[in-house]
C-alpha positions in Angstrom: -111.8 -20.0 -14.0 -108.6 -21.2 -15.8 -105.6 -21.1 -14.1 -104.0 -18.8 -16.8 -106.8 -16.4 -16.4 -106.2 -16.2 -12.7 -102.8 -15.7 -12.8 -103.4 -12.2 -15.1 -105.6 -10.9 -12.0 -104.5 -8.6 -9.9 -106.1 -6.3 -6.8 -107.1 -3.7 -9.4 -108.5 -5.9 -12.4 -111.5 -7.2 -11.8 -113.0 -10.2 -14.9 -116.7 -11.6 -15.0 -116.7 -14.9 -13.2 -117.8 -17.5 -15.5 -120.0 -19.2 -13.2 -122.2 -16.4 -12.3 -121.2 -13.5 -13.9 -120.4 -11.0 -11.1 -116.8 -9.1 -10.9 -114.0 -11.0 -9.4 -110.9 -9.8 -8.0 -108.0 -10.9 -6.4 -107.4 -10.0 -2.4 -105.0 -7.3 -2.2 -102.5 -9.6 -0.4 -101.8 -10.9 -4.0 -98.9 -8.5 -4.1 -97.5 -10.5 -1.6 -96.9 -13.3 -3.6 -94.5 -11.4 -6.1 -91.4 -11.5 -3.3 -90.0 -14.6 -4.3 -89.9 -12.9 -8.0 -88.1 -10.0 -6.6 -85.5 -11.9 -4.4 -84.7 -13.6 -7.5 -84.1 -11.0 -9.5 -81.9 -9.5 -6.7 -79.8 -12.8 -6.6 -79.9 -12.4 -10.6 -78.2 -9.4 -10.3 -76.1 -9.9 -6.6 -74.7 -13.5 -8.2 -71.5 -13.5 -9.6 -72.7 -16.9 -11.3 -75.2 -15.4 -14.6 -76.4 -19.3 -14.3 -76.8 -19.1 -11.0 -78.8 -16.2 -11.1 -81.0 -16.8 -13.9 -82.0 -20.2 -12.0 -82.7 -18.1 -9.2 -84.9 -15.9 -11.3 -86.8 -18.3 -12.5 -87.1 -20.2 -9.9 -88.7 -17.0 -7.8 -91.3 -16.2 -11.1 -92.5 -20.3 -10.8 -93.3 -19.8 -7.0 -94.8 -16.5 -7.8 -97.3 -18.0 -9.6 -97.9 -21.2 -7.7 -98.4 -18.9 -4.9 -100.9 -17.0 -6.8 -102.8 -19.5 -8.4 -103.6 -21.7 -5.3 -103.0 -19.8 -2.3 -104.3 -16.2 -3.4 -108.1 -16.1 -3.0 -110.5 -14.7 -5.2 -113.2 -11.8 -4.4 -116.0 -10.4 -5.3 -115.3 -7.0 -6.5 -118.4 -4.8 -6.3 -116.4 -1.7 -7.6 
């Protein structure tokens, strides 16, 4: 599985794996990996610096989705 297609899967969306064709998920503990997103945007919009923020913004959505691609484990999803 690409790394782009991982990163669209979430706990409730569930693709055919490409190797053998049964449904694959994401563990629910995937919505874990969107803090760093969210304290960004809450420095984004607690920073007095717009630079500052934005930086910290993007900087939270990158670890997001390293987080997601390499940590977060796929699962079978029989549902």
């Amino acid at each position: 599985m690409t790394l782009l297609r991982k990163s669209a899967l979430g706990p409730g969306r569930a693709v055919n794996c490409q190797s053998c064709g049964k449904k694959v998920s994401v563990h629910w503990a995937a919505v874990f990996a969107a803090i760093p997103a969210f304290l960004g945007g809450l420095m984004l919009m607690k920073s007095e610096s717009l630079p500052v923020g934005i930086a910290a913004l993007v900087g939270g959505v990158l670890i997001m989705g390293a987080i997601h691609t390499y940590l977060v484990p796929l699962v079978r999803n029989d549902g």
